[in-house]
C-alpha positions, 0 to 999 in steps of 0.5 A: 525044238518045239513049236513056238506059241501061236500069239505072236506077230508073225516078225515075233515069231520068226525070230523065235523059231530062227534063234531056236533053230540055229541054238538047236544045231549050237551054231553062233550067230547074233543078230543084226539088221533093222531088228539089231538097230531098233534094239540098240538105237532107235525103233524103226520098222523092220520087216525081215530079220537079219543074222550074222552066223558062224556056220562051215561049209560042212554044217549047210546042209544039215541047217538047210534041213532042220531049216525045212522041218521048222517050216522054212521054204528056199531053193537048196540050188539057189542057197548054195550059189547065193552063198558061195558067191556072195556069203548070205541066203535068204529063207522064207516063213509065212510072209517074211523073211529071215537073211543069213549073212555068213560070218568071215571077218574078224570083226566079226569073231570079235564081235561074237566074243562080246555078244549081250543076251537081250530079252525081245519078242519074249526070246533071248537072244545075241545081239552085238555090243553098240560098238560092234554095230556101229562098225558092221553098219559102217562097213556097207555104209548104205544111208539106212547103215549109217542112220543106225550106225549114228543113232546107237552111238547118240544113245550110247555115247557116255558108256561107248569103248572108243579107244576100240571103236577107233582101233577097229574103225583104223583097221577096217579102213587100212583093209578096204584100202579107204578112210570112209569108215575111219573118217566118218567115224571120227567125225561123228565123234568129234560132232557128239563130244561133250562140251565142257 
């Protein structure tokens, strides 16, 4: 995998050895979070990153261990129960941290079908459609999410999909059994319609 140059900040280079080891062992993912957000809406501070991965059960281990040779320190107990209790793990590098959500939903699969190579930090790398992170920010919707999420639908407004915006944000409401996602959503959109 090589080792990545020594003059990046310490968040550029931990992006670049996380998307270097997951492309190394040709595991799926793209990025989401605050980075994501800064990326597709608006800058903000971020002091970790944050993937989405498609990775089985079967294929931990072996990135657990190419996890460690890259320089990466965790508890293997405390990955695995976090994992199978709550679907995410957290590695630690230097003085920050990379957070791995387990991908499961079909959102996300069809999020991955739409991934964008962008060039941050120097790396290449996948990052969703500004729709597919409009909906992942909707679905936990903490304030921080629904900033982000709102913030790439005003930049991206003119060029968005929004017959799939709506369809996906119909579906995700239909499946928690609540109109939140849906709801917030076609107010944010009837809010930012252009006025003729």
């Amino acid at each position: 995998m090589g080792s990545p140059p020594r003059n990046r900040d310490p968040l550029a280079e931990l992006f670049a050895v996380s998307t270097r080891l997951l492309e190394g062992l040709g595991l799926p993912y793209f990025v989401i979070g605050g980075l994501a957000a800064s990326v597709i809406g608006e800058p903000r501070f971020t002091g970790d990153i944050d993937l989405d991965v498609f990775v089985h059960e079967n294929e931990v281990g072996r990135l657990l261990a190419k996890a460690r040779a890259a320089g990466f320190r965790f508890n293997k107990k405390t990955v695995l129960s976090n994992l199978a209790q709550f679907g995410t793990f957290r590695l630690a590098r230097g003085g920050l941290h990379l957070d791995v959500l387990r991908a499961s939903t079909g959102l996300e699969a069809q999020a991955l079908k739409r991934v964008r190579r962008i060039r941050i930090h120097g790396v290449r790398a996948n990052f969703p459609s500004p729709e597919d992170l409009i909906l992942l920010k909707l679905v936990p919707g903490r304030e921080q999410d629904l900033l982000d999420a709102r913030a790439v639908l005003l930049r991206h407004r003119k060029r968005l999909d929004v017959g799939y915006l709506e369809k996906w944000a119909r579906t995700l409401s239909d499946e928690a059994e609540d109109m939140r996602i849906h709801n917030t959503l076609s107010k944010w959109l009837e809010e930012t319609r252009p006025r003729r």
